[in-house]
Structure formats: structure tokens, C-alpha cells
PyMOL Python script that loads the backbone (N, CA, C, O; Angstrom):
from pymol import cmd

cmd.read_pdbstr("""\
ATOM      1  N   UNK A   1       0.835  -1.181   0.000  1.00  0.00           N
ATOM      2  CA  UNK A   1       0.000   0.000   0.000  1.00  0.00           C
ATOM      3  C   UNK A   1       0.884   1.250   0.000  1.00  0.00           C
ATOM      4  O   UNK A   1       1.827   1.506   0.749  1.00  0.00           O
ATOM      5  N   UNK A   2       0.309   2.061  -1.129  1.00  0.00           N
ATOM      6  CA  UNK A   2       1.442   3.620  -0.516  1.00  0.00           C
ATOM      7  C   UNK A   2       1.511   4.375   0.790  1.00  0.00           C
ATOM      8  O   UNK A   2       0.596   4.458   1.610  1.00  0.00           O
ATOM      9  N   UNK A   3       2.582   4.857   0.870  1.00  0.00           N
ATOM     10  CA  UNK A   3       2.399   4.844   2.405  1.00  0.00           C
ATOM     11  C   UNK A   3       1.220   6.321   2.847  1.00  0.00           C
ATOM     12  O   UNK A   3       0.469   6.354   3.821  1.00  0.00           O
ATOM     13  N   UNK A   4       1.385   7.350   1.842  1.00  0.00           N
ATOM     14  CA  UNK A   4       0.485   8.480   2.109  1.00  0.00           C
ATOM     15  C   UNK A   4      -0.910   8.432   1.773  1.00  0.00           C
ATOM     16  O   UNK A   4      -1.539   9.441   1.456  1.00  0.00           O
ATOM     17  N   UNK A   5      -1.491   7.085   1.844  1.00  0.00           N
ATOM     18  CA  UNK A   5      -2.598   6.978   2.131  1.00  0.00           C
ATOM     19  C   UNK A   5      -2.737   5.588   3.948  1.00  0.00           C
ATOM     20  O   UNK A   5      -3.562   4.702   4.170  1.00  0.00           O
ATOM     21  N   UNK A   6      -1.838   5.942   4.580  1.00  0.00           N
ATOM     22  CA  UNK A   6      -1.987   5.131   5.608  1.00  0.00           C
ATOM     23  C   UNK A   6      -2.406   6.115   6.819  1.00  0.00           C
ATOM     24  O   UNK A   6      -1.825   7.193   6.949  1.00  0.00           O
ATOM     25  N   UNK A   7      -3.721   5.596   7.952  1.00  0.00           N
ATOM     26  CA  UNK A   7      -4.352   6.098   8.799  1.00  0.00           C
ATOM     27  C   UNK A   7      -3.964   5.773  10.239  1.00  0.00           C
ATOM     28  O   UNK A   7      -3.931   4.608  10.634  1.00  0.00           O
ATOM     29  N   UNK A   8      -3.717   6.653  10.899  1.00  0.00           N
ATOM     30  CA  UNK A   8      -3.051   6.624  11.957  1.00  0.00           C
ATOM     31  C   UNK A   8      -3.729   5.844  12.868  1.00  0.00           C
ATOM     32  O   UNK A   8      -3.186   5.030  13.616  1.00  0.00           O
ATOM     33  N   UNK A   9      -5.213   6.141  12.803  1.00  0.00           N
ATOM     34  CA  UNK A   9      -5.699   6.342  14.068  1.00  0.00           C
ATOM     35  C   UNK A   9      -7.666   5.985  13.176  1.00  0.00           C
ATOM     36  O   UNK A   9      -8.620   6.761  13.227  1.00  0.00           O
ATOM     37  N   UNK A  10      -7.622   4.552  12.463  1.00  0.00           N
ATOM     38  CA  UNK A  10      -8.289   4.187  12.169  1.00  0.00           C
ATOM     39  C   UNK A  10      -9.648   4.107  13.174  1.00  0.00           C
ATOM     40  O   UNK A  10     -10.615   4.853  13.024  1.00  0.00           O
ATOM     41  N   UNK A  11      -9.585   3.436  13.854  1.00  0.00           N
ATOM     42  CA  UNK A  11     -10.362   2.836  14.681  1.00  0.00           C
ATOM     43  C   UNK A  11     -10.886   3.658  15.478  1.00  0.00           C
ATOM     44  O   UNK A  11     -11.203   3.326  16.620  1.00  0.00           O
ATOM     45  N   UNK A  12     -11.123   5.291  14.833  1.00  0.00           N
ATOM     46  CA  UNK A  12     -11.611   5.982  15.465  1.00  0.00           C
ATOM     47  C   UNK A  12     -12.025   7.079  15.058  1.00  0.00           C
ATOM     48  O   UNK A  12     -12.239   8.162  15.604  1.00  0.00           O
ATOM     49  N   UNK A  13     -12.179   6.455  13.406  1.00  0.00           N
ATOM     50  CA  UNK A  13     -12.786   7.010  12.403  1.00  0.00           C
ATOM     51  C   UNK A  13     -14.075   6.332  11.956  1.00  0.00           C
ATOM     52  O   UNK A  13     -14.017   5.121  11.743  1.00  0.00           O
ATOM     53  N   UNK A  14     -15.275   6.994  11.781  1.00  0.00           N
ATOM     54  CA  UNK A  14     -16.212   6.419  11.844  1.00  0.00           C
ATOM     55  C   UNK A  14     -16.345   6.147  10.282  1.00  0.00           C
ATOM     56  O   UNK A  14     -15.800   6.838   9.421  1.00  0.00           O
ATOM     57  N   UNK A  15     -17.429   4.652   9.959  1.00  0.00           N
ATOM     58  CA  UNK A  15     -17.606   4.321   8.529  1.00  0.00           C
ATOM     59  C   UNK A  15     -18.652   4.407   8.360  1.00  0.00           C
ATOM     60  O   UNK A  15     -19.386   3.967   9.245  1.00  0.00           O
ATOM     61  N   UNK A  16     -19.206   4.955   7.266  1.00  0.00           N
ATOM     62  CA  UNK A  16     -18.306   5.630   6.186  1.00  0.00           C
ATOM     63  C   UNK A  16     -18.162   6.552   6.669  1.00  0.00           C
ATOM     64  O   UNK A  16     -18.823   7.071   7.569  1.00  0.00           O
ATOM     65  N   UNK A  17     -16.836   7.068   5.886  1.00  0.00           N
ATOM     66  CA  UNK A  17     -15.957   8.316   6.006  1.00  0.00           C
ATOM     67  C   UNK A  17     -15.587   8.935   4.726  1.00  0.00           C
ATOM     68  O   UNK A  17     -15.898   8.307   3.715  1.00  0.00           O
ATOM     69  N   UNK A  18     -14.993  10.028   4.596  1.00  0.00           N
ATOM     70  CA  UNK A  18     -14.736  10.176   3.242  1.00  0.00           C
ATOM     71  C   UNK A  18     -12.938  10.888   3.575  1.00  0.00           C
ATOM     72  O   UNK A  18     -12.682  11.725   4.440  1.00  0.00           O
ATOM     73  N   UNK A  19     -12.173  10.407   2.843  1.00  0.00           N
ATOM     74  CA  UNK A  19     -10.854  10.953   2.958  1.00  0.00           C
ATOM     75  C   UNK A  19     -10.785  11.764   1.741  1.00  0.00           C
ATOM     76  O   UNK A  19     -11.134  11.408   0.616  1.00  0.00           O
ATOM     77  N   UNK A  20     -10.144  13.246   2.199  1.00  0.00           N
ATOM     78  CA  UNK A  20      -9.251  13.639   1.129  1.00  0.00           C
ATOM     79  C   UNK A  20      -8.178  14.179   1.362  1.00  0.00           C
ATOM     80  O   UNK A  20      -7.959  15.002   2.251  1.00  0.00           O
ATOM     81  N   UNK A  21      -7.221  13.638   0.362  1.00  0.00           N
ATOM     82  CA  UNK A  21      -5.803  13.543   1.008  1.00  0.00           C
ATOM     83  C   UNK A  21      -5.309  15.052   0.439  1.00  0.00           C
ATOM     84  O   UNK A  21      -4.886  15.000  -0.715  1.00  0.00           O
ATOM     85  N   UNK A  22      -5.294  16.497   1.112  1.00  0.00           N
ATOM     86  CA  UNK A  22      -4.468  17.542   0.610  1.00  0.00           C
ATOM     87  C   UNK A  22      -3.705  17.621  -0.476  1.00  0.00           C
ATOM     88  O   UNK A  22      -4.048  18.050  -1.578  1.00  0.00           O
ATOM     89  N   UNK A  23      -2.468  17.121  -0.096  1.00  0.00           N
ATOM     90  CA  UNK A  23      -1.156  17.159  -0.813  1.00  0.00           C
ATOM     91  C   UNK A  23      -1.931  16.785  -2.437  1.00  0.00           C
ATOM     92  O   UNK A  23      -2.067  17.414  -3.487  1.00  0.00           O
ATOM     93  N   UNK A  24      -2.266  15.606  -2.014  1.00  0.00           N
ATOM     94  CA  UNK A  24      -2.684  14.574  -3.702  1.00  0.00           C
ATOM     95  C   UNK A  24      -3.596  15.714  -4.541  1.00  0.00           C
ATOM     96  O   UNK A  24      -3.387  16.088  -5.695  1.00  0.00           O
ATOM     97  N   UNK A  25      -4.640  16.148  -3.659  1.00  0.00           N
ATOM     98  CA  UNK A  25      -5.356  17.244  -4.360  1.00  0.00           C
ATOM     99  C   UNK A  25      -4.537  17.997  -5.349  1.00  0.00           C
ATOM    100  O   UNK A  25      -4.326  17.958  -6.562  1.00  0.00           O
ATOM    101  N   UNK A  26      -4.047  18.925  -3.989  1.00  0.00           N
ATOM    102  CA  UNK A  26      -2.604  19.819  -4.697  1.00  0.00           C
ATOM    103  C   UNK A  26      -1.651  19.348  -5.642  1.00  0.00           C
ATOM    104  O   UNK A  26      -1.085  20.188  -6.341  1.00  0.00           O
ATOM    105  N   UNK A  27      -1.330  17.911  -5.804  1.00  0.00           N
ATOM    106  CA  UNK A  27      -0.394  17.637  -6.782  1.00  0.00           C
ATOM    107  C   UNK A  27      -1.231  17.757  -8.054  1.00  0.00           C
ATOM    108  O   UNK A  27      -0.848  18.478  -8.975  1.00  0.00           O
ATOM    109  N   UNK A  28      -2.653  16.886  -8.136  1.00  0.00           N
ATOM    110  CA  UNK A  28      -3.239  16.361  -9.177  1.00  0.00           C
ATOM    111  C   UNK A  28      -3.682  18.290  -9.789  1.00  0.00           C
ATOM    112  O   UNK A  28      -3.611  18.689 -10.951  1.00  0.00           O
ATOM    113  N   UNK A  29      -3.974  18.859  -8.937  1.00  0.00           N
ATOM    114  CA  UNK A  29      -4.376  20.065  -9.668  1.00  0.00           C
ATOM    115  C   UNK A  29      -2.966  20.947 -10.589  1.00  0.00           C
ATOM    116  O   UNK A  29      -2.878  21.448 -11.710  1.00  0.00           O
ATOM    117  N   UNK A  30      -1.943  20.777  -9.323  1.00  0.00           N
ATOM    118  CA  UNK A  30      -1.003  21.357 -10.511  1.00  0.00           C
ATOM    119  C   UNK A  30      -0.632  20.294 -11.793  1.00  0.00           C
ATOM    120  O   UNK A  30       0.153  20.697 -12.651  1.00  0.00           O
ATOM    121  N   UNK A  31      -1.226  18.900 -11.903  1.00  0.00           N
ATOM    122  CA  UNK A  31      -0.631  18.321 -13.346  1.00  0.00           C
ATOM    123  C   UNK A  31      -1.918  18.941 -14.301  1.00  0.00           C
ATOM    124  O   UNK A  31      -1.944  19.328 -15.470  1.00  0.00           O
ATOM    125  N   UNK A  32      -2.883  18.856 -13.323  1.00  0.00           N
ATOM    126  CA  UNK A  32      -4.400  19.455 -14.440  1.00  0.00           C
ATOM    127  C   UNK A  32      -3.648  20.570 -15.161  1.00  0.00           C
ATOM    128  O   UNK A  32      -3.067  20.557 -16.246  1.00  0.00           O
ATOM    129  N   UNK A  33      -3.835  21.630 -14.173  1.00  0.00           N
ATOM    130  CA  UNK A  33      -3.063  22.997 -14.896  1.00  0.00           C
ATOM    131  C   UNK A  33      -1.943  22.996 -16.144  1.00  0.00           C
ATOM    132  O   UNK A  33      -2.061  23.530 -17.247  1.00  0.00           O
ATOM    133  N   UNK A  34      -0.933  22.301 -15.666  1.00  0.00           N
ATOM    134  CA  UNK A  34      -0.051  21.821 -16.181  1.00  0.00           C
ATOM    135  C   UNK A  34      -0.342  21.489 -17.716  1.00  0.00           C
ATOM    136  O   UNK A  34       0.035  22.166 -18.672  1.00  0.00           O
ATOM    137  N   UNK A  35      -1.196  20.144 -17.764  1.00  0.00           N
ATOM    138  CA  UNK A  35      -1.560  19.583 -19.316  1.00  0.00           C
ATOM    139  C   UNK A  35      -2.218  20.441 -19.678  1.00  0.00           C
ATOM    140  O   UNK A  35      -1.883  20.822 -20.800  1.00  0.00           O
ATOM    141  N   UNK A  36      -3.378  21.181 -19.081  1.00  0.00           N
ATOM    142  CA  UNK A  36      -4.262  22.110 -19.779  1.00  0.00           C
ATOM    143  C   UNK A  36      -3.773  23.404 -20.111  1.00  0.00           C
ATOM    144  O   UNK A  36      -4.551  24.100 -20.763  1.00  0.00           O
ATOM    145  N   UNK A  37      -2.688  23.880 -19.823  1.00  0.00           N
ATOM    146  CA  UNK A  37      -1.813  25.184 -20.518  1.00  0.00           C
ATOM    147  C   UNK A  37      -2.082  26.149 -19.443  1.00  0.00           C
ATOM    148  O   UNK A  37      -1.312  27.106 -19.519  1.00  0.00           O
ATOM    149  N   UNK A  38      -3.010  26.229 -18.354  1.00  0.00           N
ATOM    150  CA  UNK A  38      -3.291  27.222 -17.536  1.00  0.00           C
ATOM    151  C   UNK A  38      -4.572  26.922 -17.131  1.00  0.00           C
ATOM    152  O   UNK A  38      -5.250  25.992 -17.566  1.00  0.00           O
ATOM    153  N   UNK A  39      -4.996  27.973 -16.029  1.00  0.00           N
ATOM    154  CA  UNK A  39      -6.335  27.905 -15.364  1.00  0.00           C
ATOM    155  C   UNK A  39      -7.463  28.418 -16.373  1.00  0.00           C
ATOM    156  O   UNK A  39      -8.634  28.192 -16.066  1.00  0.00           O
ATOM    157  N   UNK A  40      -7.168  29.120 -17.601  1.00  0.00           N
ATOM    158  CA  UNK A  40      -8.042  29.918 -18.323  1.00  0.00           C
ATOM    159  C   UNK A  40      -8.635  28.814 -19.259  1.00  0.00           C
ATOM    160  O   UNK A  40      -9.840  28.727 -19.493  1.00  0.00           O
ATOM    161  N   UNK A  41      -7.964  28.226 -19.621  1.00  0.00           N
ATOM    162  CA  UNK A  41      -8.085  26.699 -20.728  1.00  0.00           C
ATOM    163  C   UNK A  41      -8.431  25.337 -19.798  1.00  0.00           C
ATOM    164  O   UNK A  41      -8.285  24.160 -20.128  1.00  0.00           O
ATOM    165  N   UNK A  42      -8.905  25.846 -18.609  1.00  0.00           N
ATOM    166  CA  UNK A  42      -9.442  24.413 -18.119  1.00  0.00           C
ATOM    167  C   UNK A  42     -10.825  24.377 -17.805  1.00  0.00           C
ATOM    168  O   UNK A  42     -10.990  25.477 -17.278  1.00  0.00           O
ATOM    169  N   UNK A  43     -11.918  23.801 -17.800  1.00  0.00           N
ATOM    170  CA  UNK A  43     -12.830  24.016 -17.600  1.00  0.00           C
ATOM    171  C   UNK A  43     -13.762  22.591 -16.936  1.00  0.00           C
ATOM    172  O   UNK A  43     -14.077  21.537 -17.490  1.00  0.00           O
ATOM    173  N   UNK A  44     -13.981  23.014 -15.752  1.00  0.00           N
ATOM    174  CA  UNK A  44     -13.859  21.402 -15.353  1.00  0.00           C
ATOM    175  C   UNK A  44     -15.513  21.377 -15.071  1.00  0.00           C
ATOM    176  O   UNK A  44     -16.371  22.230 -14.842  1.00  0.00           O
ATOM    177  N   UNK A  45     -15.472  19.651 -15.242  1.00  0.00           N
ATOM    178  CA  UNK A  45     -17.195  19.421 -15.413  1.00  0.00           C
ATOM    179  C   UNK A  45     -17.424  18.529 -14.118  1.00  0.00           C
ATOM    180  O   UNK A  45     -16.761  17.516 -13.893  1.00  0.00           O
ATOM    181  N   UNK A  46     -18.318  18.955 -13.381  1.00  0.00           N
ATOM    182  CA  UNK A  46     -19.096  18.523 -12.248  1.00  0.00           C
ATOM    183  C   UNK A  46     -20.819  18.301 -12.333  1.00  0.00           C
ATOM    184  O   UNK A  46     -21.654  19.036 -12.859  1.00  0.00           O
ATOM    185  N   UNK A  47     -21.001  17.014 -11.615  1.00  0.00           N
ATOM    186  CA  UNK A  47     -22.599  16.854 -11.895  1.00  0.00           C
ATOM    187  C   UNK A  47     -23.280  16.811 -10.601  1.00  0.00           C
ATOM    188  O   UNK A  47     -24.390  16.303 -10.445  1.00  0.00           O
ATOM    189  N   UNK A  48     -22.558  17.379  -9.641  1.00  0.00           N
ATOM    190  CA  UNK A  48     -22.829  17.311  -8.394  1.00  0.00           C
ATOM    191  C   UNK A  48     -24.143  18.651  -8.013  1.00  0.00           C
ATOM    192  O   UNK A  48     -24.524  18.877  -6.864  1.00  0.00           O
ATOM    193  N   UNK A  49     -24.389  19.008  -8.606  1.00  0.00           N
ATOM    194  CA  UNK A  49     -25.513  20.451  -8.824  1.00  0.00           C
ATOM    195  C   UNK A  49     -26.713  19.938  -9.450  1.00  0.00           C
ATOM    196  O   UNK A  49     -27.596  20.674  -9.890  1.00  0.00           O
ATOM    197  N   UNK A  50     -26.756  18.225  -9.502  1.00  0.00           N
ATOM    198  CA  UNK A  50     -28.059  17.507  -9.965  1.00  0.00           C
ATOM    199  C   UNK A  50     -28.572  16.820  -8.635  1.00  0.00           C
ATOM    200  O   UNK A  50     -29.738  16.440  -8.528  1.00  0.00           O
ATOM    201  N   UNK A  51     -27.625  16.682  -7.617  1.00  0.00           N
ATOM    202  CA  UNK A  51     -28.558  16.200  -6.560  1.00  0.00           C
ATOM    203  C   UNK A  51     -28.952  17.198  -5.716  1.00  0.00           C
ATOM    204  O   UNK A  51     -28.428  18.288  -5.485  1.00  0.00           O
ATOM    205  N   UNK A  52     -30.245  16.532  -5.150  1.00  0.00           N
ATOM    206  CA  UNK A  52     -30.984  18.003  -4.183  1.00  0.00           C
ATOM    207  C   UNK A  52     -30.765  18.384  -3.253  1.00  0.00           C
ATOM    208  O   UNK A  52     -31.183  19.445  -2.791  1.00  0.00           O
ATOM    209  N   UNK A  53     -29.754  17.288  -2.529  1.00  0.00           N
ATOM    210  CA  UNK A  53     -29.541  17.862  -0.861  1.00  0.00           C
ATOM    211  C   UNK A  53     -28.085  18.858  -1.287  1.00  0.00           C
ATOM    212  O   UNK A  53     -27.495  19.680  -0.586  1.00  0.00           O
ATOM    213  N   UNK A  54     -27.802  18.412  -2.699  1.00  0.00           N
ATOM    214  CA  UNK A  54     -25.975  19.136  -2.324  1.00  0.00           C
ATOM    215  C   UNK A  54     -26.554  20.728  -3.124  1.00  0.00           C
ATOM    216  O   UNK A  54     -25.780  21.682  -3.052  1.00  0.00           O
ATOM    217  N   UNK A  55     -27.482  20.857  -3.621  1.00  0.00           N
ATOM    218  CA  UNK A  55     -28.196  22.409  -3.995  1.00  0.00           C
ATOM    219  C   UNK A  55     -29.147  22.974  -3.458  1.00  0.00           C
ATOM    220  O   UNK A  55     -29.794  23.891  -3.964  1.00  0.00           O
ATOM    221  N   UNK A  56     -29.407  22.257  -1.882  1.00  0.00           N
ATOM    222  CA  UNK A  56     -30.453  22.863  -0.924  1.00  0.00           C
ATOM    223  C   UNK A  56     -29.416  23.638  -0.014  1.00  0.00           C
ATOM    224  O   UNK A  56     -29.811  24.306   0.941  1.00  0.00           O
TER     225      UNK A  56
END
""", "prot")
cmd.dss("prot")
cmd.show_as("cartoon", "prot")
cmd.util.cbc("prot")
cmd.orient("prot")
């Protein structure tokens, strides 16, 4: 397993849970940027504005 997804202190995290790991964010956004030439040329698609509790 990689190690920067290992939990310290599992068993005291309730399930389900949802992890998001910072750093990875931050890396994966600067390769987005990166391939896409800049923030102006990226245009990112989300469908999360179709369910009702996440637009109430």
C-alpha cells in the first residue's frame, strides 16, 4: 500500500468516512493545470448540482 494513504488512528474514524488527502489534491491540480496550458483553458465538469440535498 502507498504509504500516504496510511491512517493513523483508524479505529476511530467512523464508517463511512470520506478521505481527502491535501497534498494529492494539490499535486493532481497542478498536473491538471499543467496539461491544460493554464487555469483559463481548463474548464472542469461537475454533476454534483443535480442532486438536491448538495443544492439545498
Amino acid at each position: 500500500m502507498d504509504p500516504r494513504y496510511l491512517v493513523q488512528n483508524i479505529d476511530e474514524i467512523p464508517s463511512p468516512s470520506l478521505f481527502i488527502y491535501r497534498e494529492r489534491v494539490k499535486e493532481n491540480l497542478a498536473r491538471i493545470l499543467d496539461i491544460a496550458g493554464g487555469p483559463e483553458l481548463l474548464r472542469p465538469h461537475v454533476k454534483t448540482h443535480k442532486m438536491a440535498h448538495i443544492v439545498a
